[in-house]
ZAPA-723537 format. One record per residue (C-alpha): residue number from 1; residue in one letter; x, y negated, z. Coordinates in nm, 3 decimals. Layout:
BEGIN
rec i = NUM	aa = a	east = X	north = Y	up = Z;
...
//
This chain:
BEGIN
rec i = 1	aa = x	east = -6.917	north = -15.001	up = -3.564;
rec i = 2	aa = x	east = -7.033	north = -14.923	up = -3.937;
rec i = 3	aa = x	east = -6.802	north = -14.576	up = -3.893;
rec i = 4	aa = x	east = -6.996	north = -14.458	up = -3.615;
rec i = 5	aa = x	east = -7.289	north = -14.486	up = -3.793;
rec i = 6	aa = x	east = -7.158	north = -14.290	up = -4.051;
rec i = 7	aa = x	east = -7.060	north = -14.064	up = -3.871;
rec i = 8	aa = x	east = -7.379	north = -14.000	up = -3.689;
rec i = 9	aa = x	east = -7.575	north = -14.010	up = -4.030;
rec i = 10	aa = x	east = -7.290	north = -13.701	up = -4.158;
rec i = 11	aa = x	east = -7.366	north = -13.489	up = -3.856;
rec i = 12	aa = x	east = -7.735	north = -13.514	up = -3.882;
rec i = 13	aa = x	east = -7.745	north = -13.441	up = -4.250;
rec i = 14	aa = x	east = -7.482	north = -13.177	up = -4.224;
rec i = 15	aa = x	east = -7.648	north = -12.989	up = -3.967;
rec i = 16	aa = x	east = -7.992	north = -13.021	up = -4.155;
rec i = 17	aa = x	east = -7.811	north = -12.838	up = -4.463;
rec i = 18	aa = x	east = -7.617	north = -12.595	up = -4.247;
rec i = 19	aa = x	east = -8.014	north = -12.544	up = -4.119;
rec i = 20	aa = x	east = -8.150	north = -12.480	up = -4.488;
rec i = 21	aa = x	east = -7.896	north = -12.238	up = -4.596;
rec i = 22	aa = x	east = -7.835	north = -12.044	up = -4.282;
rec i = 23	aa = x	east = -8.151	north = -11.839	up = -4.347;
rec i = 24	aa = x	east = -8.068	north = -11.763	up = -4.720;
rec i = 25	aa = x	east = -7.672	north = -11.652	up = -4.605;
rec i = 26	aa = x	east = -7.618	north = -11.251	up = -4.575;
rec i = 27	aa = x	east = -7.523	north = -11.095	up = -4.256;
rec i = 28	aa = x	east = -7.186	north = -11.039	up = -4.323;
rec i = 29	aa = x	east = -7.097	north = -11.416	up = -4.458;
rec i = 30	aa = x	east = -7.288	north = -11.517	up = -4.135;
rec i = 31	aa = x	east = -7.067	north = -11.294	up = -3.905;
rec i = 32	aa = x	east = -6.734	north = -11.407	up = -4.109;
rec i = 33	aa = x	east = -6.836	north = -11.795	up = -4.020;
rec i = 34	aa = x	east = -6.918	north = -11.762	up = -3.661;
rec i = 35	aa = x	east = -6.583	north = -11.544	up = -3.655;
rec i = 36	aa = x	east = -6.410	north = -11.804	up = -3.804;
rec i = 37	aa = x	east = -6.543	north = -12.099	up = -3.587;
rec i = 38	aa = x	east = -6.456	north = -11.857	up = -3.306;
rec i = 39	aa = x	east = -6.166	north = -11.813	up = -3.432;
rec i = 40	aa = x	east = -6.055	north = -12.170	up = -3.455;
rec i = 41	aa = x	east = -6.170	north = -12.268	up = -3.087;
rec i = 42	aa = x	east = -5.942	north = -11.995	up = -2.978;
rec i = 43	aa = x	east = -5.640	north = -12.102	up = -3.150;
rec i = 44	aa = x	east = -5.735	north = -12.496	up = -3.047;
rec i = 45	aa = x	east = -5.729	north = -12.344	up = -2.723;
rec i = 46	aa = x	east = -5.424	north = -12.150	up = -2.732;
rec i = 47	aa = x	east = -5.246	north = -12.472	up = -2.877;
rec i = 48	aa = x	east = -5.406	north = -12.722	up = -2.606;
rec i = 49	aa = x	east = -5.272	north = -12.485	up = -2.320;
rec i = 50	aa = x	east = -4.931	north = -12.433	up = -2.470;
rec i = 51	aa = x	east = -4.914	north = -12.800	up = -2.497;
rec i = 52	aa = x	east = -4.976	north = -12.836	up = -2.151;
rec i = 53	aa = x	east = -4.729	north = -12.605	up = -2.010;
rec i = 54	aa = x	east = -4.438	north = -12.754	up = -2.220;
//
């Protein structure tokens, strides 16, 4: 029980930092970390499917 909590309190107070600096980031850092996330959902996604087929 006590890890759920922490892990609600580290998503709220992660995304309220992500929040403060977002603004202050320049363009090109913020297109190389939406890339990036992007990125990484397609691999996960390549990875899920090949583990399907196999």
């Amino acid at each position: 029980m006590p890890k759920y909590i922490i892990i609600g309190l580290v998503v709220v107070i992660g995304s309220f930092v992500i929040m403060n600096y977002w603004g202050k980031l320049k363009d090109s850092t913020k297109n190389k970390i939406i890339a990036s996330i992007f990125g990484f959902i397609a691999i996960g996604f390549i990875i899920l499917i090949s583990l399907l087929i196999l």
